[in-house]
Kinemage of the C-alpha trace (Angstrom):
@kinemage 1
@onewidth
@group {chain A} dominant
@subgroup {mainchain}
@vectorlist {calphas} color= white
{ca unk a 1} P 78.905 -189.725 155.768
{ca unk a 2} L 75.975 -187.580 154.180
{ca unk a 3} L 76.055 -183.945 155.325
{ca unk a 4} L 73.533 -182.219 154.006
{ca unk a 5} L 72.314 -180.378 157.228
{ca unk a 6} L 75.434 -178.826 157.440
{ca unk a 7} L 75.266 -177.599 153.931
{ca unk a 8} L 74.597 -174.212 152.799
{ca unk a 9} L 71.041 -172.897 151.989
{ca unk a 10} L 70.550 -169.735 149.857
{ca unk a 11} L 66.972 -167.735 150.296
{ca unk a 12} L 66.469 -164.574 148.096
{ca unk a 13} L 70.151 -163.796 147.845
{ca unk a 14} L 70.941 -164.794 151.663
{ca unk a 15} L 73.293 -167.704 152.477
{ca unk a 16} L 72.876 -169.421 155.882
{ca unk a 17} L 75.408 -171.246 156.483
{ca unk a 18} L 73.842 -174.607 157.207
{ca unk a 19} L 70.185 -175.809 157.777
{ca unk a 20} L 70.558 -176.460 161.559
{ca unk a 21} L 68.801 -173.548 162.878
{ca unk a 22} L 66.978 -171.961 166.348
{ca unk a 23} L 63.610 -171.443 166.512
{ca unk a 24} L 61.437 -168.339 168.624
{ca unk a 25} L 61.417 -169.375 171.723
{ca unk a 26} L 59.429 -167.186 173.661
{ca unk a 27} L 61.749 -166.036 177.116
{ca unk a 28} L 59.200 -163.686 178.911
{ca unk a 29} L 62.194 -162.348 180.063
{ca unk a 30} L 61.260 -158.701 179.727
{ca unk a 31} L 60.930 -157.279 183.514
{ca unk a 32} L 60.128 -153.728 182.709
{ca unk a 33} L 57.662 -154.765 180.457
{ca unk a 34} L 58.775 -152.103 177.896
{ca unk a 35} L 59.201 -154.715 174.539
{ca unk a 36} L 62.871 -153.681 175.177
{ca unk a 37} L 65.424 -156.433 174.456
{ca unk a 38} L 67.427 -157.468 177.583
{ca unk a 39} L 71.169 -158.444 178.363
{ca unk a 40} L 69.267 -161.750 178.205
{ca unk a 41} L 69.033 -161.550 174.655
{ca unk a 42} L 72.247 -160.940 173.651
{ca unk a 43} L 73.612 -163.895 175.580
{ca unk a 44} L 70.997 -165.829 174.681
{ca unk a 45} L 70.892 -165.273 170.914
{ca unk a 46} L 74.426 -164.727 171.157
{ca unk a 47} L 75.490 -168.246 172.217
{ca unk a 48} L 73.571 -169.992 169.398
{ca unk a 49} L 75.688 -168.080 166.759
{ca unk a 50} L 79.031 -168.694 168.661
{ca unk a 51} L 77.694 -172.661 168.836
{ca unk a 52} L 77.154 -172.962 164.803
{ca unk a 53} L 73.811 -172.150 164.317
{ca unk a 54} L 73.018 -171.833 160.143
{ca unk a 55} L 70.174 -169.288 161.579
{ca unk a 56} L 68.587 -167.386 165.168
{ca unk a 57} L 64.964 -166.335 165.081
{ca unk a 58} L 63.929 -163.858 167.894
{ca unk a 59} L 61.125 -164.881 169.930
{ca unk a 60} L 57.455 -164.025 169.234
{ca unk a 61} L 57.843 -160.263 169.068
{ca unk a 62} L 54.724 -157.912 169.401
{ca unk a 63} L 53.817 -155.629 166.554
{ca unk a 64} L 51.830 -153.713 169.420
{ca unk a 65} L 51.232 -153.892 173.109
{ca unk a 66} L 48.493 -155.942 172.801
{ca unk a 67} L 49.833 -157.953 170.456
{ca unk a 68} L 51.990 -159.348 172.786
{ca unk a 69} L 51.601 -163.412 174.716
{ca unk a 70} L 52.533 -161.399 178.276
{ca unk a 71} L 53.509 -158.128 179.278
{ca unk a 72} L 57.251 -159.570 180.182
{ca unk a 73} L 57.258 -160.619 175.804
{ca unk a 74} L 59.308 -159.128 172.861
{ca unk a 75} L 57.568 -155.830 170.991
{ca unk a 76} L 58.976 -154.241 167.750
{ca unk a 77} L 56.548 -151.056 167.756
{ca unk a 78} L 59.417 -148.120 168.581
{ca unk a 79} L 62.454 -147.032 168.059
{ca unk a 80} L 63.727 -147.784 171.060
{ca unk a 81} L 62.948 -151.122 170.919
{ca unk a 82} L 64.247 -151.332 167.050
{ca unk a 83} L 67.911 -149.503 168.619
{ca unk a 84} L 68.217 -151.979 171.107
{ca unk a 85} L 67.711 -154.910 169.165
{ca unk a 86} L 70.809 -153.255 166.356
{ca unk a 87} L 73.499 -154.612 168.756
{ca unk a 88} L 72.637 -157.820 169.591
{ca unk a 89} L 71.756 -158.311 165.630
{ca unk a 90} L 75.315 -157.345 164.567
{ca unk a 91} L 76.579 -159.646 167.513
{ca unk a 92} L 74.974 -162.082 166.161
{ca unk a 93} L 75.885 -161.507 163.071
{ca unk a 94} L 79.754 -161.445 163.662
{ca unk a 95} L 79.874 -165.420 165.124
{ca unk a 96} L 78.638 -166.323 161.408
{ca unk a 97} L 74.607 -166.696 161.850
{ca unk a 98} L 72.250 -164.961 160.359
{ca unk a 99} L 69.720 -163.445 162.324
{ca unk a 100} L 65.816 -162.976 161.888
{ca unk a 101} L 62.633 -161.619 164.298
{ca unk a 102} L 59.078 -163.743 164.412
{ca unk a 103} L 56.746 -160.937 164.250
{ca unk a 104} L 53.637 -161.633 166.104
{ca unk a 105} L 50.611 -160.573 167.803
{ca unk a 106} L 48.955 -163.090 169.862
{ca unk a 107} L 45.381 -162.261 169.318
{ca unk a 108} L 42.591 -164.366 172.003
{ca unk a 109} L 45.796 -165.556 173.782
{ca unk a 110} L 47.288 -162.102 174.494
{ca unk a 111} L 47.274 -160.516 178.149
{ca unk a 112} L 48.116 -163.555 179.801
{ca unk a 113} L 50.626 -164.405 182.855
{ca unk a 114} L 54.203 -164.944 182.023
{ca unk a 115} L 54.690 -168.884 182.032
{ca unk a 116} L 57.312 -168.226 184.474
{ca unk a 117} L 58.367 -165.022 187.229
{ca unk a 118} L 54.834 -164.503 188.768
{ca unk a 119} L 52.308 -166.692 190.622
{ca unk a 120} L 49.550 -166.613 188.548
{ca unk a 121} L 48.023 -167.931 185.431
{ca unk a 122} L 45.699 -167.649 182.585
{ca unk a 123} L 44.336 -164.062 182.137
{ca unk a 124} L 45.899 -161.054 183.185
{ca unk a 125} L 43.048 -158.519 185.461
{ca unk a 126} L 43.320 -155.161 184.377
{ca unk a 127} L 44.673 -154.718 188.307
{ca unk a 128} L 47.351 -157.070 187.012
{ca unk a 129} L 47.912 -154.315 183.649
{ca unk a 130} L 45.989 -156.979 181.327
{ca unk a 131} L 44.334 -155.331 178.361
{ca unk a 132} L 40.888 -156.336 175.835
{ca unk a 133} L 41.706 -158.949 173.604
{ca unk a 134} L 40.741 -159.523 169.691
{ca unk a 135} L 40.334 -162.076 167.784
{ca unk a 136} L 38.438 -163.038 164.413
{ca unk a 137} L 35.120 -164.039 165.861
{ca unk a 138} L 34.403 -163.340 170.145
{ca unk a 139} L 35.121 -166.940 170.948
{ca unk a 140} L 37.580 -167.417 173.926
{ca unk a 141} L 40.531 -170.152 174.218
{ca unk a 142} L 39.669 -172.179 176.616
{ca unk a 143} L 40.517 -170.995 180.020
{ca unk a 144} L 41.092 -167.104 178.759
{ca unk a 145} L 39.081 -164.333 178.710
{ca unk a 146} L 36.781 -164.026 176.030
{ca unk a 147} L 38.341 -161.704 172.821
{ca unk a 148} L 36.494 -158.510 171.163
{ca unk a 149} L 35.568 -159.522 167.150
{ca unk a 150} L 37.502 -157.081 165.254
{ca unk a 151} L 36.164 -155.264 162.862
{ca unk a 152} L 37.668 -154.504 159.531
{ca unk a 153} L 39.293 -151.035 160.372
{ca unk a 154} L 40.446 -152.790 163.232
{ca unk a 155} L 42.200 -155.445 160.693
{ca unk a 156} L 43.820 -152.691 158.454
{ca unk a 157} L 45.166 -151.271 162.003
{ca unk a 158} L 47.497 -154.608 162.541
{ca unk a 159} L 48.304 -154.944 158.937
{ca unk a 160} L 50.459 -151.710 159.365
{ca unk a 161} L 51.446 -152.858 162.264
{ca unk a 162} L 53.448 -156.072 161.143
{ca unk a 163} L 54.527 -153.414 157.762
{ca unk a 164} L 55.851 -150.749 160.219
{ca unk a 165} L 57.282 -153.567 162.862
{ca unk a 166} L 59.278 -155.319 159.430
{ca unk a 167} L 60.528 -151.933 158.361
{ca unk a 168} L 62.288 -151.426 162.071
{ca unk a 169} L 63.348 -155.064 161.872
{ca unk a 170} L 64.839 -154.185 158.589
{ca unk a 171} L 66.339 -151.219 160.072
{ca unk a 172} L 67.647 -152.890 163.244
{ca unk a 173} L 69.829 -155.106 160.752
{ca unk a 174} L 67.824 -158.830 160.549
{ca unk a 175} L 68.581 -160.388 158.101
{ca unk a 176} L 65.224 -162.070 156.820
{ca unk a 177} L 61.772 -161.981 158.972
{ca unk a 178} L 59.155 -164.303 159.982
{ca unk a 179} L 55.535 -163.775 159.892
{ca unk a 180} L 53.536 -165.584 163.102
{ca unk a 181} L 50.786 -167.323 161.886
{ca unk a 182} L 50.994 -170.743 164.680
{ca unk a 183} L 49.721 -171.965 167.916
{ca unk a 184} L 46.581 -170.229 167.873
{ca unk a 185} L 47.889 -166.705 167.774
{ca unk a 186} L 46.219 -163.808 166.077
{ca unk a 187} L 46.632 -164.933 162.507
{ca unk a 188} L 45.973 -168.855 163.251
{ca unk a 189} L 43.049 -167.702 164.263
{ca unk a 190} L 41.638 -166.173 161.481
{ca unk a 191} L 42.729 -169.779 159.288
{ca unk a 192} L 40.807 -171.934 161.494
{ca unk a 193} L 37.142 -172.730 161.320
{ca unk a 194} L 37.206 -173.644 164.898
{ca unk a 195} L 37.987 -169.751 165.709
{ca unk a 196} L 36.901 -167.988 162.682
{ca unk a 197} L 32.810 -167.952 162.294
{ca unk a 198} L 32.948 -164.771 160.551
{ca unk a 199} L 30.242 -164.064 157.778
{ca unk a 200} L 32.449 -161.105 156.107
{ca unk a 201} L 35.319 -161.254 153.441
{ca unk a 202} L 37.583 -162.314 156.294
{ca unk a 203} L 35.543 -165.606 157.423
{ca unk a 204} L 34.057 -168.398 155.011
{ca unk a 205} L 36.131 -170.482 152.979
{ca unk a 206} L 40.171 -170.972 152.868
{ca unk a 207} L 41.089 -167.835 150.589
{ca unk a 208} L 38.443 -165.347 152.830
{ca unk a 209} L 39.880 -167.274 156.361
{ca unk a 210} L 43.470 -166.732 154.811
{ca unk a 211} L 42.909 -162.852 153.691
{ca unk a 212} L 44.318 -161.139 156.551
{ca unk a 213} L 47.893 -163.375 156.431
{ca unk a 214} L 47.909 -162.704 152.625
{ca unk a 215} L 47.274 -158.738 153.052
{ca unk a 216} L 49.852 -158.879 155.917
{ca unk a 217} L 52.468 -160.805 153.552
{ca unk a 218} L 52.454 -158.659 150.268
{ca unk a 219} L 52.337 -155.164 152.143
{ca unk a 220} L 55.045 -156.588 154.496
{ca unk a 221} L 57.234 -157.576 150.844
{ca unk a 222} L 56.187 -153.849 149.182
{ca unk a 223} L 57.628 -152.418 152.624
{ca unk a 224} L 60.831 -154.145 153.245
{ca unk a 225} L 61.628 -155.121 149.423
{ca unk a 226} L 62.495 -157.993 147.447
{ca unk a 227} L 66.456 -158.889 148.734
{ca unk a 228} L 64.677 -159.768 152.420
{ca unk a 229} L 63.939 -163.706 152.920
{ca unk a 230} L 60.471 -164.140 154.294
{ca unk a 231} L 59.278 -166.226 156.203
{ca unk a 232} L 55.752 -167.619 157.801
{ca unk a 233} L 54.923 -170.003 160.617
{ca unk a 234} L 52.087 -172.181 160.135
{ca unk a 235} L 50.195 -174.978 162.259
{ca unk a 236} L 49.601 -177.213 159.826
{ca unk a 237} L 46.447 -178.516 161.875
{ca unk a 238} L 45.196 -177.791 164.645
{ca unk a 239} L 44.418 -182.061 165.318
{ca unk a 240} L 40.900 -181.661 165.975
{ca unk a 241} L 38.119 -182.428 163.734
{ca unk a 242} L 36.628 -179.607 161.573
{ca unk a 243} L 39.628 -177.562 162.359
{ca unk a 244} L 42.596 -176.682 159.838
{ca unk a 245} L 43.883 -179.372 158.033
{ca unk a 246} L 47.361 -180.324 156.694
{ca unk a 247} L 45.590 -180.195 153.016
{ca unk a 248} L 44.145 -176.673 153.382
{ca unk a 249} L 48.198 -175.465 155.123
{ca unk a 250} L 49.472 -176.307 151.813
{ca unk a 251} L 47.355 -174.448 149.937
{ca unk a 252} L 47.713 -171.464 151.962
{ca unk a 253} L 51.496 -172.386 151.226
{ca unk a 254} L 51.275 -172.108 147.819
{ca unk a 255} L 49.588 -168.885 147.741
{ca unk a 256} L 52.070 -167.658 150.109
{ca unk a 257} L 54.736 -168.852 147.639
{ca unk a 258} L 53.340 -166.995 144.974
{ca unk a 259} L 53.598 -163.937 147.570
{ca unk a 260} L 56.855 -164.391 147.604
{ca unk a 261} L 57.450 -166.051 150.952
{ca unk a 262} L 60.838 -167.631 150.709
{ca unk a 263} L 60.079 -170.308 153.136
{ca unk a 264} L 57.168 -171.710 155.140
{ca unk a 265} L 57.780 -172.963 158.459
{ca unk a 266} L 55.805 -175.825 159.172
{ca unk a 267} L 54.687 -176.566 163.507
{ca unk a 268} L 51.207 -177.842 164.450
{ca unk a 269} L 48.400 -177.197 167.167
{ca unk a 270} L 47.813 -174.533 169.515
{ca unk a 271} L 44.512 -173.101 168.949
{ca unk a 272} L 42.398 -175.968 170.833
{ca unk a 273} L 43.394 -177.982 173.504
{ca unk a 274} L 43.846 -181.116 171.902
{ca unk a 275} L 45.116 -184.589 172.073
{ca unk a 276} L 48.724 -184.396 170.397
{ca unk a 277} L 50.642 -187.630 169.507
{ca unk a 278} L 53.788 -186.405 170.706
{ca unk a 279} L 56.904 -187.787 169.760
{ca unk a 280} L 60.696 -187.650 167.896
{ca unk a 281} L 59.882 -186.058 165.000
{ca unk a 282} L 56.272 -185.471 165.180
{ca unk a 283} L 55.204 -182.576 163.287
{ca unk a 284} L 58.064 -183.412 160.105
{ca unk a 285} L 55.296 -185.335 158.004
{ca unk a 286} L 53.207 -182.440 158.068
{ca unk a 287} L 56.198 -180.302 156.927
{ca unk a 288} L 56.870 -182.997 154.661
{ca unk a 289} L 53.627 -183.243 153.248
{ca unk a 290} L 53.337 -178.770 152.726
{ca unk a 291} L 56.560 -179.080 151.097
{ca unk a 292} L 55.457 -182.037 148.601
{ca unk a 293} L 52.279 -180.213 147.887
{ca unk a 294} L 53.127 -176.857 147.591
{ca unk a 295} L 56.577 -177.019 146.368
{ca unk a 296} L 57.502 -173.890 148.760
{ca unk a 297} L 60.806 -175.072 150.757
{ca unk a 298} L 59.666 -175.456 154.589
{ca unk a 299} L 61.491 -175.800 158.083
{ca unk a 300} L 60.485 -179.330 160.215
{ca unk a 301} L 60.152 -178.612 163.942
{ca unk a 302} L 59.472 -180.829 166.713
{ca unk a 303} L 61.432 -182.632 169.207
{ca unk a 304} L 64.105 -182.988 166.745
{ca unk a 305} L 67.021 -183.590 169.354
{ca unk a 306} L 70.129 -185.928 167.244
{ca unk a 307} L 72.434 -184.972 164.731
{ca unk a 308} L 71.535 -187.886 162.877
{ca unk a 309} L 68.056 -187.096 163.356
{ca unk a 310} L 68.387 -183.545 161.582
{ca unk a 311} L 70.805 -185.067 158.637
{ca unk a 312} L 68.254 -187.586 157.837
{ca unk a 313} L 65.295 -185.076 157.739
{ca unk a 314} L 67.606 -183.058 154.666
{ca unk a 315} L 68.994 -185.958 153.678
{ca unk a 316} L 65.798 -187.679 152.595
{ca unk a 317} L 63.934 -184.249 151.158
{ca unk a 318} L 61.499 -184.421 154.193
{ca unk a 319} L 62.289 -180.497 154.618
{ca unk a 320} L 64.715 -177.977 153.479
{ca unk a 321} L 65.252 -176.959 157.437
{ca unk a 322} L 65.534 -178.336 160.803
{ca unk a 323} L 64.570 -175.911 163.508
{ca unk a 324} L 66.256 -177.277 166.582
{ca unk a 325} L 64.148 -176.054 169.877
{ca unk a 326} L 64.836 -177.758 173.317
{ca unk a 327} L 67.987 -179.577 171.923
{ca unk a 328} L 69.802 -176.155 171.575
{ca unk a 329} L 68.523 -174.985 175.068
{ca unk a 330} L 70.232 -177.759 176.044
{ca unk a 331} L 73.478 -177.427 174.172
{ca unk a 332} L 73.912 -173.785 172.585
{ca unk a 333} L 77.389 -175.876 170.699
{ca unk a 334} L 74.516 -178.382 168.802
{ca unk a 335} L 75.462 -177.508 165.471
{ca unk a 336} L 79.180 -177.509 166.285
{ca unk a 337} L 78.665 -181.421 167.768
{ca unk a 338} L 76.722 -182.065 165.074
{ca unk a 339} L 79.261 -181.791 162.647
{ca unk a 340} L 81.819 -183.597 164.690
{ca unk a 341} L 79.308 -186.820 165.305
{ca unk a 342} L 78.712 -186.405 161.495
{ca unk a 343} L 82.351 -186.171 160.714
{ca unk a 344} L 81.715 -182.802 159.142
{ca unk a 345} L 84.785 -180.393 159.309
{ca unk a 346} L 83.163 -176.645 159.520
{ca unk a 347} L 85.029 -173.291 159.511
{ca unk a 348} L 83.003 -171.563 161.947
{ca unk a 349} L 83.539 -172.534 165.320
{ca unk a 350} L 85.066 -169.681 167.302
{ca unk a 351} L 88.896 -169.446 167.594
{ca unk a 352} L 89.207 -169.760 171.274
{ca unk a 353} L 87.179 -173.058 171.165
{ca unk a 354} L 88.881 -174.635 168.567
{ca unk a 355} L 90.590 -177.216 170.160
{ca unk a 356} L 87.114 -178.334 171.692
{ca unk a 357} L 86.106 -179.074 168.246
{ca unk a 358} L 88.949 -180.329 166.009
């Protein structure tokens, strides 16, 4: 049988050991709302390695406070967050996966409740430690508080934030990084139309609506070097009419590829409520179509949940990767099953588990 999500893939230098990997999945798990990475985590990223996974990505992580979904989320902006996160890396790390971080900052949907642990929802009150929002233009995501405009100081400011958040990454031991630019975060934001009326060098057409994602990119490469895969999440669109199209992701792709991102991971929506055909698969011909047009590798993502599934996405050329959400929730083994239903004889299933997998 074909087996090509269970072969290698090599980015800049780094081989992962197959293309079945875990997406962020954001765990709001946080308690002392610190940024500081929990027990939690290392079970939690630790039990995707031990079950096959080619590749873990860390959960939207904040490159400041209030770049951060909740107050319970992920943050990469101190040391003590970059020493905590060294042991669960080399963890990690040991079971055979390679490890990377989603660097984020959440932008007009920032300072909200946790989607779990409390009662509430929507915005955070300042009684309830929420904080002033930005955003590209002062236009609020429906049902949230309305975002401050930032200005172009303000812009620089989170540039060095995702450069000095990518050096502690580097530092903590990840092994590649990934830039946030989905689901109507901070940096979506700016690439939409629908959320970016600016009249500046940061608003307009494509390259101006793009400018911040490309500044963040090449002074996150100078920073961390050329051996480090990079990433970048993208919606592809956000399925609403004069919003981002599927056309203008894959040119922002390309220039991205010419940035020297290594691989563009390809989801859609989240920056207007919208009407979503949801289904198996949903989101891969948008990958597909990035991938075909810009002829930068990309990761498919959406309710990808069969080993079959995943082969024939790499099998065909659809994508490179198959990020493998829910499914791995789920079952933390699904690579390891995957190459048994695929008849696939891997190395790296752990020891003390062997005879559950031979």
């Amino acid at each position: 049988m074909s087996h090509a999500a269970l072969e290698p893939i090599t980015l800049r230098g780094t081989t992962f050991r197959n293309r079945i990997w875990v997406p962020p999945m954001c765990q709001y798990i946080v308690e002392k709302e610190d940024g500081v990475p929990t027990p939690w985590h290392l079970m939690h990223i630790g039990s995707f390695a031990r079950g096959g996974a080619g590749a873990v990505i860390v959960e939207a992580t904040g490159v400041v406070p209030e770049g951060r979904i909740s107050p319970r989320d992920l943050g990469l902006w101190n040391d003590e967050q970059r020493d905590a996160f060294a042991p669960i890396v080399r963890f990690a790390q040991s079971l055979g996966a390679k490890v990377g971080i989603q660097l984020a900052h959440a932008g007009r949907k920032a300072s909200t409740h946790p989607e779990w642990g409390t009662d509430g929802s929507g915005s955070l009150t300042p009684d309830e430690g929420g904080w002033q929002t930005v955003a590209p233009s002062a236009i609020a995501f429906e049902g949230l508080d309305a975002p401050v405009a930032l200005d172009t100081d303000g812009i620089a400011d989170i540039v060095r934030a995702f450069t000095t958040s990518a050096r502690r990454a580097v530092d903590a031991g990840f092994d590649f990084l990934e830039i946030h630019g989905a689901h109507g975060y901070l940096i979506h934001s700016f690439l939409s139309p629908l959320s970016n009326h600016r009249e500046d060098s940061y608003g307009g057409d494509l390259e101006r609506r793009a400018r911040i994602l490309l500044e963040i990119v090449d002074a996150v490469r100078a920073e961390v070097g050329e051996e480090i895969p990079l990433l970048v999440r993208l919606s592809a669109t956000d399925w609403t009419d004069g919003g981002l199209t599927v056309a203008e992701t894959a040119q922002v792709a390309t220039w991205l590829g010419e940035r020297g991102v290594d691989l563009v991971d390809v989801s859609t929506g989240g920056n207007v409520l919208a009407e979503i055909p949801v289904g198996p698969g949903y989101q891969v011909p948008a990958a597909t179509a990035v991938r075909e047009a810009s002829g930068v590798p990309v990761a498919a993502v959406g309710m990808i949940d069969e080993p079959k599934q995943a082969e024939q996405i790499v099998a065909t050329g659809l994508a490179d990767v198959v990020l493998v959400g829910r499914e791995y929730l789920r079952d933390p083994n699904f690579a390891l099953n995957a190459a048994a239903s695929l008849r696939v004889d891997v190395n790296y299933a752990p020891k003390p588990y062997h005879r559950a997998f031979r």
